[in-house]
N, C-alpha and C positions, 0 to 999 in steps of 0.2 A: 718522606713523601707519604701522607696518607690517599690513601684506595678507599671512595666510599662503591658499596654493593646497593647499586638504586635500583635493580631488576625486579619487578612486581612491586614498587613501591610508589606513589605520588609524584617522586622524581625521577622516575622513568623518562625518558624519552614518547609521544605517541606514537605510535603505529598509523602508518594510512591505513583505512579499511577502503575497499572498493566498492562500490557501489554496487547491488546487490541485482544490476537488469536484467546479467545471463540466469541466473538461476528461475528470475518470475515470468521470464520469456519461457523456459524450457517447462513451466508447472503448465505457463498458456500452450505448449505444441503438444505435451501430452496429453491435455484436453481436447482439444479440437483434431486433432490427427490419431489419436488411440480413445480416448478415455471415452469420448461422446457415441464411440461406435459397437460399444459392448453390445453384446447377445445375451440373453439370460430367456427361457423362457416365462412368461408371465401372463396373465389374462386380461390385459389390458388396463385404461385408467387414466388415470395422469400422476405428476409431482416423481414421490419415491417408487410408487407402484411399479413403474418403466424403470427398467432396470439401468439401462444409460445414463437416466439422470442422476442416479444412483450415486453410481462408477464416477458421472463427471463430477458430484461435489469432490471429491477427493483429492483432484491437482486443482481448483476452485480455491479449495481451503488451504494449499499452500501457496497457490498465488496470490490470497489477504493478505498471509505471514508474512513473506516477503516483504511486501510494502507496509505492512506494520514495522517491520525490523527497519528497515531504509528512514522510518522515521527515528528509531530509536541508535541507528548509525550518525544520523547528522542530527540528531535533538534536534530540528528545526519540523514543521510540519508546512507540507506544501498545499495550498489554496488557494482557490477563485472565489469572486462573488456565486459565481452558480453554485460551490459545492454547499455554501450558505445558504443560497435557495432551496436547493435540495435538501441538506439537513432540517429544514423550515416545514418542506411539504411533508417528510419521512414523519417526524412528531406528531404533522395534524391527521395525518392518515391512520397513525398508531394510537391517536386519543381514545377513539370511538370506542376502543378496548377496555375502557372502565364503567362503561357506558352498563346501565342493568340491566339490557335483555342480551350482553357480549356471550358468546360461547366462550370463554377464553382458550381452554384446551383445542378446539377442535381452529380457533386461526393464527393459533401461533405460528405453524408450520408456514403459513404465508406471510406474516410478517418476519420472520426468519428471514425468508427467501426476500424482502423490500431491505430487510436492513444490512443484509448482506451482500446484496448487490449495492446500496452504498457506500459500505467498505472496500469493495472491486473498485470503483469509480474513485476514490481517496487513495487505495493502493498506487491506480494507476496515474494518477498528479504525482506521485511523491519521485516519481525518477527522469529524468532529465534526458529523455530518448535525443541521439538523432536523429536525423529524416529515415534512415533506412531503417532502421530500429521501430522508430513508427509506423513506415510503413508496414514492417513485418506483423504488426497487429492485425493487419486488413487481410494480409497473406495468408495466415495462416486459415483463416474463413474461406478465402479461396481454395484453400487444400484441405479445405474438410467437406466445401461442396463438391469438390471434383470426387472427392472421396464418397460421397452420398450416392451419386450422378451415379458413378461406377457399378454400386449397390442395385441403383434400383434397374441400370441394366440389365444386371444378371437376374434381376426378381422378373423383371417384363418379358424376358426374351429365354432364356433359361430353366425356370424353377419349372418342373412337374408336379402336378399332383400327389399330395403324400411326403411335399418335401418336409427336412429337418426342420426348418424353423417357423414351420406353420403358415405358411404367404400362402391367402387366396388366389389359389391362378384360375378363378372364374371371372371374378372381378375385375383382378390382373388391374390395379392399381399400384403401381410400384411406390411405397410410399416409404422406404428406406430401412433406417434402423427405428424411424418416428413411428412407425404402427396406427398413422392417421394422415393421409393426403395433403390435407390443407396444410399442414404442419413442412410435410415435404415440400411442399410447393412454395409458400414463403421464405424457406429454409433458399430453394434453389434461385428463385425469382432475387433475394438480398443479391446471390452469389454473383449473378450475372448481370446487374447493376453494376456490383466493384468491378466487374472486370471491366466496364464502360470506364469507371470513375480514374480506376489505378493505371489505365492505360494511357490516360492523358496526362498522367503523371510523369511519365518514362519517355523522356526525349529520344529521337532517333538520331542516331550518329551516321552520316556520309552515307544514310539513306539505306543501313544494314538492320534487320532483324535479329533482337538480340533473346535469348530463351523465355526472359518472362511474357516479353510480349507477344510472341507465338503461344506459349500459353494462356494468355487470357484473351485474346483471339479465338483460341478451340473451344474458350466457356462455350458462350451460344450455345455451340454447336454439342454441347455433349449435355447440356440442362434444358436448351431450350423441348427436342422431342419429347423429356421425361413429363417437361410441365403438360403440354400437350395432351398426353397419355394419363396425368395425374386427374384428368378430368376434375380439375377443382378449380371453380368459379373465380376463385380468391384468387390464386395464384394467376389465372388467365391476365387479370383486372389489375395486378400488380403488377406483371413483368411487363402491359402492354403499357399501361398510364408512366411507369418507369421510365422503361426506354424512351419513350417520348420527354421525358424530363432531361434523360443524359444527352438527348442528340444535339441541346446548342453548346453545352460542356464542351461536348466532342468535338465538334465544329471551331469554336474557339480557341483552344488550348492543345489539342493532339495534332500533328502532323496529318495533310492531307491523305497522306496512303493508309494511316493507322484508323483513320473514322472512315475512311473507306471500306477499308479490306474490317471493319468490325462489323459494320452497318450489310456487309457481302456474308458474313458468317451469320446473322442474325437469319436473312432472307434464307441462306442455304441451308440452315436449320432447318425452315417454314416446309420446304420442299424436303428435306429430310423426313419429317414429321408427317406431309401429305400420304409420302411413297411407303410409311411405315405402315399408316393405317389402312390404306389401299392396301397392300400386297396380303395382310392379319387378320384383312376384313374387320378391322377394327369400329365400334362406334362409344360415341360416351356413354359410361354409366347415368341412368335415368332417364336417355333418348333426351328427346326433342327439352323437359324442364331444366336438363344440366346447362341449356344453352339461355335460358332464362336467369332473373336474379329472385325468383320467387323460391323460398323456401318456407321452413316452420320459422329464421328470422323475426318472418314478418309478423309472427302471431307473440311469440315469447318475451323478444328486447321492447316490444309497446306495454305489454304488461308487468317487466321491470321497469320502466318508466312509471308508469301507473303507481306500480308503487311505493316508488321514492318521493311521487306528490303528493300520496295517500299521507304519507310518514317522512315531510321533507328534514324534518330538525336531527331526528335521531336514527329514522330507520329504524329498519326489523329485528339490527343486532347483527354485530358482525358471526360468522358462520354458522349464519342461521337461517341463511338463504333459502335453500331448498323448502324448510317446515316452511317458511313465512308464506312461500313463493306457493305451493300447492293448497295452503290453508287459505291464502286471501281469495286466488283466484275461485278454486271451489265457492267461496262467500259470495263473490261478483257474479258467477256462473247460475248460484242459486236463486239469485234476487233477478239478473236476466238472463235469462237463457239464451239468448241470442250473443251474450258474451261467451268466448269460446275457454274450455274450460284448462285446467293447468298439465303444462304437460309431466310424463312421469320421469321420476329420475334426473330431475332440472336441475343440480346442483351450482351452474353458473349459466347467467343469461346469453351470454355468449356477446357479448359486450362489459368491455370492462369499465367503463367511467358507470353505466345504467348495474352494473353489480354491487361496485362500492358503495353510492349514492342509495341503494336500495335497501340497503346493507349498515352502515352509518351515518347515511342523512346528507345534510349539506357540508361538513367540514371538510370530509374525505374530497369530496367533487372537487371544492372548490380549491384543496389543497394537488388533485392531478391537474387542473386546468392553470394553475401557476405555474407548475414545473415544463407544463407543454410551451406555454406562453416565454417563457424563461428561457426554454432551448429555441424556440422559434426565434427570437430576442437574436441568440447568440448567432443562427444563421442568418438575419441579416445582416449583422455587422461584419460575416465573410468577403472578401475579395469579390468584385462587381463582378458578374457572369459565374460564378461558383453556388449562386448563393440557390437556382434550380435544381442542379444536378446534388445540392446536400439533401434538398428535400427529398429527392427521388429515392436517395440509399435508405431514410429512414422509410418512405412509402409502404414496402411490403408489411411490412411488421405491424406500423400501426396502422393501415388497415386489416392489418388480420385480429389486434386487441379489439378490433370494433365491431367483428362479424364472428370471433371466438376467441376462446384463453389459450394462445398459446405459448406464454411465461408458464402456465400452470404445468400444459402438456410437454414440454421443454426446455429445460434452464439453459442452453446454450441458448436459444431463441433470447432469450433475457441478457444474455453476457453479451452478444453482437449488438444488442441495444444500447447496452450502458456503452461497451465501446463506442458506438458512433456521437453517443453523447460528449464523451470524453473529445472523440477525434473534432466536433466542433466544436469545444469550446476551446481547445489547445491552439486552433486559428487564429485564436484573434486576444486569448485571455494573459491577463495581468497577475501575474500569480505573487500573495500577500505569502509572508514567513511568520509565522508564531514558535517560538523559540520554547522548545522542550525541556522544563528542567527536570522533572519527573517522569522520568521515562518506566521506571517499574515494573507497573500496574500491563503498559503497552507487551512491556517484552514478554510478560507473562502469557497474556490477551495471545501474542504472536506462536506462542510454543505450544498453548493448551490446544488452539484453534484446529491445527491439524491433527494430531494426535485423537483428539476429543469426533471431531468429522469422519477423521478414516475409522476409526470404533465404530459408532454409530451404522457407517454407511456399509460397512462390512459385515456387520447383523444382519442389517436390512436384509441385503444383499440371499445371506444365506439362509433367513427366515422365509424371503419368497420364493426360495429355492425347495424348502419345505413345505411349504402351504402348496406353491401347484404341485410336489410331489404326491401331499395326501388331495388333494383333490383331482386330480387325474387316476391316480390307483386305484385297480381293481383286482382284489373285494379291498377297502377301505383299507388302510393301516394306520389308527389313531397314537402310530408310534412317532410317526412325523407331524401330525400337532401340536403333541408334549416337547417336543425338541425343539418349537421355535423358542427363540431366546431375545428377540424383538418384536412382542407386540403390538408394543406401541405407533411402529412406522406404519403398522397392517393393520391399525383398530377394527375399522368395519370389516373387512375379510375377516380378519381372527377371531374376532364376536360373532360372524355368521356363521362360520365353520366348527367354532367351539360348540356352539350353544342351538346352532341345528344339528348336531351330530347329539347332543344331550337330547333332544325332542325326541330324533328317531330311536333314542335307544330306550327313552322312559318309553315311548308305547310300543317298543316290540318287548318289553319286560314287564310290561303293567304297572309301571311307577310313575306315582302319581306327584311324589315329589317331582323327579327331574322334569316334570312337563309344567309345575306350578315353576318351578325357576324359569325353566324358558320365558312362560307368561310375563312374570316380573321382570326380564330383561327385556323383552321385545315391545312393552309398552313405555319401558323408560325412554330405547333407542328410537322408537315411533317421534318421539317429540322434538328429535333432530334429523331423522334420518328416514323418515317417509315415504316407505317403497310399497306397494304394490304389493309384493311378495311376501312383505314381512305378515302385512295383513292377511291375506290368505294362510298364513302359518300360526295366526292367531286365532283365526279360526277352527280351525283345525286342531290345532291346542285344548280351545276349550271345548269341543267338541269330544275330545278321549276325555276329558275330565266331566262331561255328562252334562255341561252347563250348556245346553244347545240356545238358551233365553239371550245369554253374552253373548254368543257365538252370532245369533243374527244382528246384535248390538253393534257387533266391530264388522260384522258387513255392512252393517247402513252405512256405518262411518266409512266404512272405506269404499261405498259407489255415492256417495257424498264429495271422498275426495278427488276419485277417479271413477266419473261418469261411466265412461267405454273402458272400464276395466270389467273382468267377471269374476265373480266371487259369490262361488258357489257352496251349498251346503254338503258334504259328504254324508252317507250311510259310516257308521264307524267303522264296518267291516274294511272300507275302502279309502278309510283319511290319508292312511299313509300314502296315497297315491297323487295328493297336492300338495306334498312339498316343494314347494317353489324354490327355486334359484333367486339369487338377488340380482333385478336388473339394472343395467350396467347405464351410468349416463347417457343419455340421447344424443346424438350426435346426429340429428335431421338435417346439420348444415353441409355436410358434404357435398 
C-alpha cells in the first residue's frame, strides 16, 4: 500500500476559510466607539491637524484590508452598477490633477481621502452581511453619537474655566471631540434621524419594549438639548427639515406606540432644552443674527461661483484655492469697489460642488453631480414610503458640504456617508462577480495598507505633539522642533514655526543671512498660501535688512490684497514687535 504525503502540496485537500465580517466589523467599532474620540491637544484646523482624525485612519485602514483580503479569499470581486458609477466620478474628479496650474503636493492629501473612501464603499460590497450584521453599521453611529452627546454634556454643564482640554466655557458651545459646532451638530442631528429610521425597523413583540428600542427612543432626548445649545444654524435646519422627513417612515412602518412614544421624546426634549436655557440664563451665541440665515456665506460661496464662471473649463488649479480666491477677488474689488473684497485665510468656500468647480473647472462638477444623481437614482428605486425618510438620513451632511467642509473637518463625517451610500444601494442592488485570477498585487495593496497608515498616522500624531509642545513653551525650546519626524503631515505649521523662529533669531543676532532665507521662503509660500501675517513678516524682514523701498512694495501688495487689513511700517528698533501669528481659516459660518 503506498502512502502519498499531499500536506502543503497542490493535492491537498482545501481548507474553508471564513469570511472575514467579524474582524472589519470590530476595525469599524473601534473606530466609532474609541478611535474617533481621541484627545490630543492641537491648535485647531482640519483633515490630520485634529488629532481624532488622526487616530481614526488607523482602524479605517484595516477596515480597507479586510475587504481587500475578502476579495483575495473568494477571488471573485463583488459590484454594482453604482460602484462603476462611482469609479467614473473618482477619475473625472482626479484628472483636473495634470491640469498646469494643479498644485499636486498640496491636494493629494484630499484625493487620498476620495479614493479611499471608495475603497471603504468596495470593502463594504465584498461581504455578504445579514440583516443584523447590517444593521449593526448604523449602530455603531448610534453609539458613537450617544457617545459624542455624553461629551458635550459634560463640556456644557461641567467644565470650568481653566479646564484640561482647553473648552471655552464662555462660549460654552459644546461641540464634542469635533472642536467646531456645526461639525457637532450634523454629527448629532445624522444620529437622531437613525434613531427615527432604525426604530421602524425593530418590530415589537406582544407589545413589550425591547433594549434597543428604549435606546433609540432616549436619542432625542440626550442630542436633541446639545443641538439646541450648539447654536448652529446647520444643525437647527437639519434635524428640524429631517425629522419632518422621517415622520411618514414612522407613521407607516413602526408600530403605533413606537412613532408615538418617539415623536413624545422629541417634544420632551424641546421642553428639556427650554427649562435648560431658562434656569443658565442661557441665549445664542450672536443674539438675534444666530437666529437669522445671514452669514459671511452669503458674501464668499457667490464669489466662488464667480469664479468657476470666470474659469469654467479648467479653473484656478486644484489646491490653489485660497491664492486664486484672494488674488481674483482683490482684482474684482480694485476694478469695483463696490465689490466686496476676499476674505482672509479662505482656504475652502464652504461649499463643496462651488470649491471643486472653482478649483478644476467643469469636469469635477459635472463628475459630483453624477454621483449625486446616481444615488438619488438608487433611492428611488427603494421600497414605496422608504424612499423620504432615505433622503432625510443623508440631509444633515449634505447640507452641511453645502454651507461648509466637513469631510475635510472630519473623516468619520465621510465614513457615515459613504455608508449610507452603501446602505442604499444594498436595497435594491444587483450585485455583478468579476472573478479574480491575480490576486497578488491586492493581497499585497491589503497588508502594506495598514502597516504603511498606522506609520504615518503615528508621526503625525507625535509630531503635533511636539510642535504644540514648542509652541506653547515658555522660554521657547527649539529642541522639540528638531524632533519632529513628520513634516510633511504639518507642512504649513512646520514652515511657519521653522522659518519664523529663524527670522527672530537672524534679527536678534544681526544676521542677515537667516532673514534673506526667511524672505526666500515666505515669498515662495505667498504664492499658495496668502496670509496676512506672512505679509506683515515680510515686511518686517526687509525692513532689518534696511530695504525699507521693498518693504513698502510688499505692503502695497498686501492692502491690495487685504484692503481692511493693517500693515504697518515699524522703526527698526521695534520690528520685532509684528511678528504676526498665522491666521487660522475663517470660520464666519458658525
Amino acid at each position: 500500500m503506498t502512502v502519498l504525503y499531499v500536506k502543503g502540496t497542490n493535492l491537498a485537500e482545501k481548507g474553508i476559510s471564513k469570511p472575514l465580517v467579524k474582524p472589519f466589523l470590530i476595525s469599524l467599532g473601534i473606530l466609532f466607539l474609541l478611535a474617533m474620540h481621541y484627545f490630543q491637544h492641537n491648535p485647531g484646523g482640519a483633515g490630520l491637524e485634529l488629532s481624532f482624525n488622526a487616530m481614526s485612519w488607523i482602524p479605517f485602514s484595516f477596515a480597507i484590508a479586510f475587504g481587500l483580503l475578502e476579495i483575495c479569499r473568494q477571488r471573485v470581486w463583488r459590484y454594482t452598477r453604482l460602484t462603476v458609477v462611482l469609479f467614473i466620478c473618482c477619475i473625472l474628479l482626479t484628472l483636473p490633477i495634470i491640469y498646469d496650474d494643479a498644485a499636486v503636493a498640496a491636494t493629494l492629501p484630499r484625493l487620498a481621502g476620495l479614493w479611499a473612501g471608495l475603497l471603504f464603499f468596495i470593502a463594504l460590497q465584498q461581504f455578504a452581511f445579514h440583516q443584523k450584521q447590517r444593521q449593526r453599521l448604523l449602530w455603531l453611529i448610534i453609539g458613537a453619537v450617544w457617545i459624542e452627546a455624553i461629551f458635550g454634556w459634560g463640556q456644557f454643564l461641567l467644565l470650568e474655566p481653566g479646564n484640561p482640554i482647553g473648552y471655552n466655557t464662555v462660549e460654552n458651545r459644546p461641540y464634542g471631540i469635533f472642536q467646531q459646532p456645526n461639525v457637532m451638530a450634523s454629527f448629532l442631528a445624522t444620529g437622531l434621524l437613525l434613531s427615527a429610521y432604525l426604530l421602524a425597523r425593530i418590530p415589537m413583540y406582544r407589545g413589550k419594549w425591547s433594549w434597543q428600542q428604549l435606546f433609540l427612543i432616549a436619542t432625542p432626548v440626550i442630542t436633541i438639548p446639545i443641538l439646541v445649545v450648539l447654536s448652529s444654524r446647520t444643525g437647527w435646519l437639519a434635524a428640524a427639515v429631517g425629522t419632518l422627513m422621517m415622520i411618514p417612515y414612522l407613521y407607516r412602518f413602526a408600530a403605533k406606540a413606537q412613532w408615538r412614544m418617539w415623536l413624545l421624546m422629541v417634544a420632551l426634549s424641546l421642553s428639556v432644552s427650554w427649562g435648560l436655557i431658562s434656569n443658565l440664563h442661557w441665549t445664542p451665541q450672536g443674539g438675534e443674527n444666530r437666529l437669522s440665515l445671514v452669514s459671511a456665506r452669503a458674501m464668499h460661496i457667490p464669489q466662488a461661483i464667480d469664479m468657476f464662471l470666470n474659469k469654467p473649463l479648467t479653473g484656478y488649479g486644484y489646491g490653489r484655492f485660497e491664492a486664486g480666491y484672494i488674488t481674483q477677488t482683490a482684482q474684482w474689488h480694485h476694478n469695483e469697489p463696490n465689490r466686496p473684497a476676499g476674505m482672509a485665510a479662505l482656504d475652502h468656500p464652504h461649499n463643496e460642488l462651488a470649491y471643486w468647480a472653482a478649483e478644476g473647472g467643469i469636469v469635477p462638477l459635472v463628475a459630483l453631480l453624477i454621483a449625486a444623481a446616481a444615488v438619488f437614482l438608487k433611492v428611488k428605486k427603494a421600497k414605496s414610503g422608504t424612499q423620504l425618510a432615505l433622503v432625510g438620513l443623508f440631509f444633515p451632511l449634505t447640507l452641511h458640504t453645502q454651507l461648509e467642509y466637513p469631510f475635510y473637518h472630519s473623516l468619520v463625517h465621510w465614513l457615515i456617508f459613504i455608508i449610507l451610500i452603501y446602505w442604499v444601494d444594498n436595497l435594491t442592488a444587483k450585485y455583478y462577480r468579476l472573478k479574480m485570477n491575480y490576486i497578488l498585487s491586492i493581497r499585497i495593496l491589503a497588508l502594506m495598507l495598514p502597516l504603511t497608515v498606522t506609520g504615518y498616522m503615528a508621526t503625525t500624531l507625535y509630531s503635533g505633539y511636539l510642535l504644540t509642545k514648542y509652541e506653547t513653551t515658555q522660554p521657547v525650546n527649539i529642541n522639540y522642533l528638531l524632533r519632529v519626524n513628520n513634516p510633511w503631515a504639518w507642512q504649513n505649521r512646520f514652515e511657519w514655526d521653522l522659518h519664523l523662529t529663524q527670522l527672530q533669531l537672524g534679527a536678534s543676532t544681526d544676521n542677515p543671512q537667516l532673514i534673506q532665507e526667511y524672505i526666500t521662503w515666505a515669498q515662495h509660500k505667498a504664492k499658495l498660501w496668502p496670509r496676512p501675517a506672512l505679509y506683515q513678516n515680510l515686511i518686517t524682514a526687509y525692513q532689518y535688512l534696511g530695504k525699507d523701498g521693498v518693504a513698502e512694495q510688499i505692503r502695497q501688495e498686501a492692502r491690495y490684497l487685504f484692503p481692511s487689513g493693517e500693515f504697518n511700517q515699524q522703526p527698526h528698533s521695534s520690528a520685532s514687535k509684528v511678528m504676526a501669528k498665522p491666521m487660522s481659516a475663517t470660520d464666519a459660518s458658525q
